[in-house]
C-alpha positions in Angstrom: 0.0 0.0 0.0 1.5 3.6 -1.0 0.9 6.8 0.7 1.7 10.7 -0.1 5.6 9.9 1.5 6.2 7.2 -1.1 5.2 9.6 -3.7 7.4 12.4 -2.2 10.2 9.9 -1.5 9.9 8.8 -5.7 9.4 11.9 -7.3 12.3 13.5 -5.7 14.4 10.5 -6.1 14.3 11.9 -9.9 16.6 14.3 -11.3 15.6 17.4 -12.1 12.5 17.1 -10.3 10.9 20.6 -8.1 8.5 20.1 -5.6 6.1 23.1 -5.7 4.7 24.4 -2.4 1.0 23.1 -1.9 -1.7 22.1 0.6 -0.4 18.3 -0.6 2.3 17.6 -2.9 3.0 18.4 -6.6 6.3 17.7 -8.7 7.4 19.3 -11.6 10.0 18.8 -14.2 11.2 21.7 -16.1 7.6 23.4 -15.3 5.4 21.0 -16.4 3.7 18.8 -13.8 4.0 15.0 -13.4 2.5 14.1 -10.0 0.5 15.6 -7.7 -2.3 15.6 -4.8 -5.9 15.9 -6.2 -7.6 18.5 -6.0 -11.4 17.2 -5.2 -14.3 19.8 -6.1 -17.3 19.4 -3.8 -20.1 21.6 -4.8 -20.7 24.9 -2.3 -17.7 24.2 -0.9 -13.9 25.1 -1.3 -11.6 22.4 -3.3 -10.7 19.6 -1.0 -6.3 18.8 -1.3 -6.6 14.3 -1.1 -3.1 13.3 -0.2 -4.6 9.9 -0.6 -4.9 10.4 -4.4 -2.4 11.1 -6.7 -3.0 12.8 -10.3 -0.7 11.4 -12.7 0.0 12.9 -16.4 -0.5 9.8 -18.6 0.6 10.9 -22.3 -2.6 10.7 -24.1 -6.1 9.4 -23.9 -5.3 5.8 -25.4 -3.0 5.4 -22.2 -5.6 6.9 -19.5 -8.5 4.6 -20.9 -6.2 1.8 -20.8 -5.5 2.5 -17.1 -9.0 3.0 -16.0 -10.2 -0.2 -17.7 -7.3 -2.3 -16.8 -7.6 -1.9 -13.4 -10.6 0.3 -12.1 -10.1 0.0 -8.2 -7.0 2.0 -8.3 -7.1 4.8 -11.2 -10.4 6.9 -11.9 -11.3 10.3 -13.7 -14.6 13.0 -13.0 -15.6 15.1 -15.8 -13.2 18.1 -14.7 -10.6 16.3 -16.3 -12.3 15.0 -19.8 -9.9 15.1 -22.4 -6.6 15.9 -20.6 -4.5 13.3 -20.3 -4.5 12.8 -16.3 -6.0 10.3 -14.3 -6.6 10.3 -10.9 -4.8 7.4 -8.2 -6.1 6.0 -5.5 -2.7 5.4 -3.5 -4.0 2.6 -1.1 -4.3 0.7 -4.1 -0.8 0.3 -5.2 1.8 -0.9 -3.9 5.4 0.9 -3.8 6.6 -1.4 -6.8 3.7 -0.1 -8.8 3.2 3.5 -8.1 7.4 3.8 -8.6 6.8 2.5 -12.4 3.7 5.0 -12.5 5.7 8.3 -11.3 9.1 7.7 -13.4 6.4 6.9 -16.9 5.0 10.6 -15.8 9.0 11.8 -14.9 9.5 10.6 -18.5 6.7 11.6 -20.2 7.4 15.3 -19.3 11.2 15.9 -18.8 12.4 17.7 -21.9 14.7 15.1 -24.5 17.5 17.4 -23.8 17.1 16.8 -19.7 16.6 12.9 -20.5 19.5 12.3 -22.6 21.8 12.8 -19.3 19.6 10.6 -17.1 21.9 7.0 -17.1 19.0 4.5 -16.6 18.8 0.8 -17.4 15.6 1.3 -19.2 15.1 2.9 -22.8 13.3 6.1 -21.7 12.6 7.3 -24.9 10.6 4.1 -25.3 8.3 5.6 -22.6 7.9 9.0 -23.7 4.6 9.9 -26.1 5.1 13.4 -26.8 
């Protein structure tokens, strides 16, 4: 089970990464967000900050459908975020393993190639990027 510390922990674990000054958290590579707390509207009332769920930048709708299909008790999206390509995490769900290979695919998908190219990882991350 992963909390708001393993996200912390993760995201600054990755080079280049800010962490921007909120309620929760939220992460940032070269200005461009990759992680963060969700913001929850409730009607009449002022946005909630859940450290409990995460909002992850997926890359494009094919990838958040795939996630909310695949496996429905952890990811989920409200109508506030309809065609971005974010989908909300529900922490408890994951464990460390999983939500590790969830934050570096955002890290990746938002670090500029120039930033990336000096990152020496076993992996192929411009496999992972999608624009």
């Amino acid at each position: 089970m992963a909390d708001a510390d393993d996200v912390r922990r993760l995201a600054l674990a990755l080079p280049h990464v800010v962490e921007i000054d909120s309620a929760g958290f939220d992460f940032r590579v070269a200005d461009k967000g990759f992680v963060w707390s969700y913001p929850e509207r409730r009607p009449g009332a002022s946005r909630l900050i859940r450290t409990d769920v995460a909002v992850l930048y997926v890359g494009d709708e094919a990838e958040k459908q795939a996630l909310l299909l695949g496996e429905p008790e952890a990811f989920f999206t409200t109508a506030a975020y309809d065609g971005l390509p974010l989908v909300m995490l529900r922490l408890a769900q994951v464990d460390v393993d999983r939500l590790e290979e969830l934050v570096t695919d955002a890290w990746r998908m938002r670090i500029p190639e120039a930033l990336l190219a000096g990152h020496d990882d076993n992996a192929d991350p411009a496999g992972a990027r999608s624009g």
